[in-house]
N, C-alpha and C positions, 0 to 999 in steps of 0.2 A: 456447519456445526461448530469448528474453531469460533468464529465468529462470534456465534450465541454465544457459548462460552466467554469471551471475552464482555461481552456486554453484561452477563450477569456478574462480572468482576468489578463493575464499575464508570463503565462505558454509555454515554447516549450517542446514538445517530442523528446527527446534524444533516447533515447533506448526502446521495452520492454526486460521486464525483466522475469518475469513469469505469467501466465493465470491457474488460481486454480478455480476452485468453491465449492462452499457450498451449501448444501442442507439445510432446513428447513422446518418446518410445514404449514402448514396456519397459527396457532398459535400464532407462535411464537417458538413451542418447538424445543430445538437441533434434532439432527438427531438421538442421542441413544433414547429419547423418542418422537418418531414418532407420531404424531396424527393429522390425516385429510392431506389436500393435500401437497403433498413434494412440497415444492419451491426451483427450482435449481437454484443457483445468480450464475454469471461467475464475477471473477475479475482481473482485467489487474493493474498487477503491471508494474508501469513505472515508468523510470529515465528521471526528468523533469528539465529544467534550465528556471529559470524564468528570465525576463528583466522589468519588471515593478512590483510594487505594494510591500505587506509585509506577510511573513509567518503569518497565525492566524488559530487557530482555526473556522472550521464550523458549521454548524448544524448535522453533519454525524461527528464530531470527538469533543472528549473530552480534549484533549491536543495538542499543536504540540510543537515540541523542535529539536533543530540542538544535534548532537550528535555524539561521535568520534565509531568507530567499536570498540574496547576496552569497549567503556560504554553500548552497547546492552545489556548485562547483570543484570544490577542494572534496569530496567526498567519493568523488567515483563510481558516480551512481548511473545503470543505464538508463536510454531514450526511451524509456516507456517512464519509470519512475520519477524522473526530471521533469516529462511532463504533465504528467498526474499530482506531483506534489507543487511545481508551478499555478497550475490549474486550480488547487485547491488552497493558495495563497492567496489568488485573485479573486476566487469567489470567499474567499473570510475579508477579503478589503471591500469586496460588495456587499455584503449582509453587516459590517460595518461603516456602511455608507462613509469611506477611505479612498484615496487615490493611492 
């Protein structure tokens, strides 16, 4: 649902990219400290091209920022998202016939 939402804001889907999920507690707690009922989230990484509106932060994110593959590093981002947005650098250098 976020999602759709998001794309009627101004959003097309290009690609996906990769489908990960995460498990969680009822809680709250990560998955090493497990308590009460697992909630398994699915998430769809997508490569989107917008045509209307402005990159901004939402209520589901703390930041947002353009940023070159080079700069991935200084950012502090985990091993899922590094390489999900790797992945989807490579594949905009492929559909850009780029090395």
């Amino acid at each position: 649902m976020n999602c759709l939402k998001r794309l009627a804001w101004g959003f097309r889907v290009l690609e996906l990219i990769e489908v990960f999920d995460r498990i969680y507690a009822a809680d709250g707690a990560s998955r090493s400290g497990l308590s009460g009922i697992p909630l398994s989230l699915r998430h769809c990484g997508l490569s989107l091209r917008t045509h209307r509106g402005e990159l901004r932060a939402g209520s589901d994110v703390t930041d947002v920022m353009f940023a070159r593959e080079d700069e991935l590093g200084s950012y502090h981002l985990t091993e899922t998202a590094t390489r999900i947005l790797k992945k989807a650098f490579a594949m905009d250098r492929a559909r850009r016939g780029t090395s």
